[in-house]
Backbone bond lengths (Angstrom), bond angles and torsions (degrees), N, CA, C in turn:
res aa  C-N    CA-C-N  psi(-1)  N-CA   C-N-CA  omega(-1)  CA-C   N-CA-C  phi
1 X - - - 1.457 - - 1.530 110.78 -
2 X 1.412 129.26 -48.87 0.828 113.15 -152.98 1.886 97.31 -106.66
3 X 1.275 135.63 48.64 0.989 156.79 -167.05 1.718 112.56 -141.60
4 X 1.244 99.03 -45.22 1.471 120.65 164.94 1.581 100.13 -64.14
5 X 1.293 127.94 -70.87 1.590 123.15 166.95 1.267 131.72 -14.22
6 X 1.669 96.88 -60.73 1.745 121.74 174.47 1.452 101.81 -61.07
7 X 1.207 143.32 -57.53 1.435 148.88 179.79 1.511 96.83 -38.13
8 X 1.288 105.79 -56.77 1.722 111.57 -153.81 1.580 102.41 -76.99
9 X 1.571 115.65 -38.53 1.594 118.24 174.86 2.033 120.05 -55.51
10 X 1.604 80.60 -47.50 1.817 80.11 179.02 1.542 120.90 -53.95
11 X 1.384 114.24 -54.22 1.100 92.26 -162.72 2.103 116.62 -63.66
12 X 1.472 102.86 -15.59 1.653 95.97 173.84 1.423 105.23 -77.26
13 X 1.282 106.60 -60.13 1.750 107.06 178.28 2.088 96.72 -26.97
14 X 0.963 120.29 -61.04 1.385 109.95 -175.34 1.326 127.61 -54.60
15 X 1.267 99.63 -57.36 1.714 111.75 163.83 1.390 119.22 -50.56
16 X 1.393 139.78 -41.92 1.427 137.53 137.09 1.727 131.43 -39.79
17 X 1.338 84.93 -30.80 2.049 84.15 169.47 1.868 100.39 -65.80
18 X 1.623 98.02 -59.89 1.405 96.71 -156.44 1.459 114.10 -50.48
19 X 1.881 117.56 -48.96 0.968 109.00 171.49 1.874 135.75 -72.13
20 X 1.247 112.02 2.04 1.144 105.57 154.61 1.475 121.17 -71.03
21 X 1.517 113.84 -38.24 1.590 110.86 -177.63 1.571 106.05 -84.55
22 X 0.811 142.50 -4.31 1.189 164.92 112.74 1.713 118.59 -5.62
23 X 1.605 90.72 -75.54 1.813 89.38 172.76 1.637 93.38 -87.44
24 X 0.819 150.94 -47.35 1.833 128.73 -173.80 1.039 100.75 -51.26
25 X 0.998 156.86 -64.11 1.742 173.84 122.64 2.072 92.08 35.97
26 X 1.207 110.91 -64.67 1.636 146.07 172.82 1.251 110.84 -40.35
27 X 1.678 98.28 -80.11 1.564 105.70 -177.46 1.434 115.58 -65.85
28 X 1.482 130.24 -48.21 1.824 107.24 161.88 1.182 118.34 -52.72
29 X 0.822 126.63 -20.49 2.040 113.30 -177.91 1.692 97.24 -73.74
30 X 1.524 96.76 -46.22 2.166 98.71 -178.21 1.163 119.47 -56.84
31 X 1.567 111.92 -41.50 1.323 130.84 173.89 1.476 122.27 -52.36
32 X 1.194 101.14 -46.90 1.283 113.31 166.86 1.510 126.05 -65.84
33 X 1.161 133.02 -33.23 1.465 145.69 143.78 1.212 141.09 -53.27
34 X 1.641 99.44 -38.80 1.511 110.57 158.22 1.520 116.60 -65.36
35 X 1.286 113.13 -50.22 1.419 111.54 171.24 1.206 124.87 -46.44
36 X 1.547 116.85 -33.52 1.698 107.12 -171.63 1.570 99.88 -86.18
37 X 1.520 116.36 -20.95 1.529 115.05 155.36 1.334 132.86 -30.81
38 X 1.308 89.59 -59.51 1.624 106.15 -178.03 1.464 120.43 -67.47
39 X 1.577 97.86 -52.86 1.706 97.12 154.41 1.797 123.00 -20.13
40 X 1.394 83.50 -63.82 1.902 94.76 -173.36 1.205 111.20 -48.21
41 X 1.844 115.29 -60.23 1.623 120.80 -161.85 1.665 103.52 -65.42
42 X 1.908 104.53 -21.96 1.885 82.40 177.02 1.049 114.99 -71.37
43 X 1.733 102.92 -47.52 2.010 107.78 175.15 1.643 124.91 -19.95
44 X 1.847 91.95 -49.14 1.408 101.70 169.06 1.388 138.39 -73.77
45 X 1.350 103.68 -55.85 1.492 106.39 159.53 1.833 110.66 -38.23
46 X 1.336 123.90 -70.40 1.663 112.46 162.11 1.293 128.28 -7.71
47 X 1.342 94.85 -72.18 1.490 113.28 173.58 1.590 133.32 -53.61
48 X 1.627 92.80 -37.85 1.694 92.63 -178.15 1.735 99.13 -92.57
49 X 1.582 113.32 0.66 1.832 91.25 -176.38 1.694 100.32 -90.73
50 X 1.485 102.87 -21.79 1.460 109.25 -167.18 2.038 128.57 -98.96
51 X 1.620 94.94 6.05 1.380 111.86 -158.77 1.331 96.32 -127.57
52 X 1.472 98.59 -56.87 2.062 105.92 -177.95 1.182 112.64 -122.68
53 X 1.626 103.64 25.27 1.664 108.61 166.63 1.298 129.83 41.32
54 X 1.046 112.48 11.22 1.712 139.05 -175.58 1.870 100.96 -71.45
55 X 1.067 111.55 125.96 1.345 102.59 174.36 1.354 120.04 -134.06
56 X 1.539 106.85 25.49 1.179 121.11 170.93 1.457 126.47 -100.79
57 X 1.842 79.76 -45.03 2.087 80.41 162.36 1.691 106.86 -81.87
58 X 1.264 112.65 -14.54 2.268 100.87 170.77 0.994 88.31 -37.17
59 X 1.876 121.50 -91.58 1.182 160.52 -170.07 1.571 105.54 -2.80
60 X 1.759 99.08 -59.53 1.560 97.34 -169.08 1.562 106.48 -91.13
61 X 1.327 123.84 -13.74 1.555 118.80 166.68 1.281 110.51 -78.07
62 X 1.387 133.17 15.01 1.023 125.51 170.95 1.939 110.20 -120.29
63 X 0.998 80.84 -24.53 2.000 79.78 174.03 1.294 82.60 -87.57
64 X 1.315 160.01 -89.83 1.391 151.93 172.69 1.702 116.14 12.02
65 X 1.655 104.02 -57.39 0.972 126.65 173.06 2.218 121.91 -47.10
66 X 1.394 85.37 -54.21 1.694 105.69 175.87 0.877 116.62 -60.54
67 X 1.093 99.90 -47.83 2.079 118.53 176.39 1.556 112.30 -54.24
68 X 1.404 111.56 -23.70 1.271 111.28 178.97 1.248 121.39 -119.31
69 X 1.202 112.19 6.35 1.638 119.07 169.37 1.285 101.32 -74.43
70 X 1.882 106.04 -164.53 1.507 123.02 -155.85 1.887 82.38 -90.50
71 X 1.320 136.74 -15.65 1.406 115.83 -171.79 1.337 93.85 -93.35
72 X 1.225 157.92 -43.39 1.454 156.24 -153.93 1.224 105.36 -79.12
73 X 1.484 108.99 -123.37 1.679 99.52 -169.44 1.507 121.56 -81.57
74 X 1.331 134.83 14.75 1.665 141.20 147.47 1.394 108.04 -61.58
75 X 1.266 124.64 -39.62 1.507 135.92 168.45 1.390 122.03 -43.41
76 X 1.420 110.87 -43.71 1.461 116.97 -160.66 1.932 93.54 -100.58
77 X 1.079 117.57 -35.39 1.566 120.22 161.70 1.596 107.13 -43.67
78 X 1.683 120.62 -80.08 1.415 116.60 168.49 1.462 133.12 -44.00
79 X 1.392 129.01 -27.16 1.288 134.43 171.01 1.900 102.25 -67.05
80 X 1.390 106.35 -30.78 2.013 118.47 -162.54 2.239 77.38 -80.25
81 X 1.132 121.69 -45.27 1.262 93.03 -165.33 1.515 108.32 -96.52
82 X 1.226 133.32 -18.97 1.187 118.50 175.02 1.571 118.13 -75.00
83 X 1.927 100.53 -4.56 2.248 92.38 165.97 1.143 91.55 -97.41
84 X 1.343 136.46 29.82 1.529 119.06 159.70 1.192 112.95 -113.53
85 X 1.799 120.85 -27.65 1.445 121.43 155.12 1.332 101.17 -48.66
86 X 1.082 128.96 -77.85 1.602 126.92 -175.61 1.152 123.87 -14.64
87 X 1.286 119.91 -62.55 1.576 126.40 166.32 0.989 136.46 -79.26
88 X 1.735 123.18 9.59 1.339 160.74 126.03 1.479 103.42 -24.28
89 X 1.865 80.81 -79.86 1.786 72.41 -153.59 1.913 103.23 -85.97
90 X 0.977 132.95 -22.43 0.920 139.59 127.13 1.906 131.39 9.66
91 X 1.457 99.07 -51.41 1.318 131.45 166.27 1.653 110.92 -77.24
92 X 1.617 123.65 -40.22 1.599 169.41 175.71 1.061 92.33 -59.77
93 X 1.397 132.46 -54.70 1.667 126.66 -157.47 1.627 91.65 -76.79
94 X 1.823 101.01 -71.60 1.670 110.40 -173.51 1.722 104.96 -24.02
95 X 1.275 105.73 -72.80 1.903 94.81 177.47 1.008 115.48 -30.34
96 X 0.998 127.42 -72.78 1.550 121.71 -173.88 1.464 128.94 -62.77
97 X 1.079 116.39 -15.91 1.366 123.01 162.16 0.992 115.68 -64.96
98 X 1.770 121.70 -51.63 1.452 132.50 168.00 1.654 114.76 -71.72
């Protein structure tokens, strides 16, 4: 029985490695794109509070801005792979118990 278990655990335990390195692999390349995003919408926001005095589009190029930094949506990518490490290793313990 509990050999039969191990059979049945590996092959997900594996399939969960790959796609975790997989999505980290993902999210720095996004991360990296989002950031030069964000760059832009502050440039802009700058630009539109200090050029066209507009402080409505600042306002929204700058929550725009957050949204696309490393705390906004890079955040919710890293939280998606570390509950899949979780149930990785998680999956990792059970083997070894058995």
């Amino acid at each position: 029985m509990r050999w039969i278990l191990k059979i049945i655990l590996f092959p997900i335990s594996l399939l969960l490695s790959i796609l975790t390195a997989f999505l980290t692999f993902l999210l720095s390349i996004g991360t990296a794109l989002l950031y030069l995003l964000m760059l832009m919408c502050v440039f802009a926001a700058i630009g539109s509070f200090f050029m066209l005095h507009n402080t409505r589009a600042a306002i929204e190029a700058l929550i725009i801005g957050f949204l696309l930094s490393p705390y906004g949506i890079p955040m919710i990518g890293a939280v998606i792979i570390a509950f899949i490490q979780g149930i990785n290793e998680a999956i990792k313990s059970i083997k070894k118990i058995l």
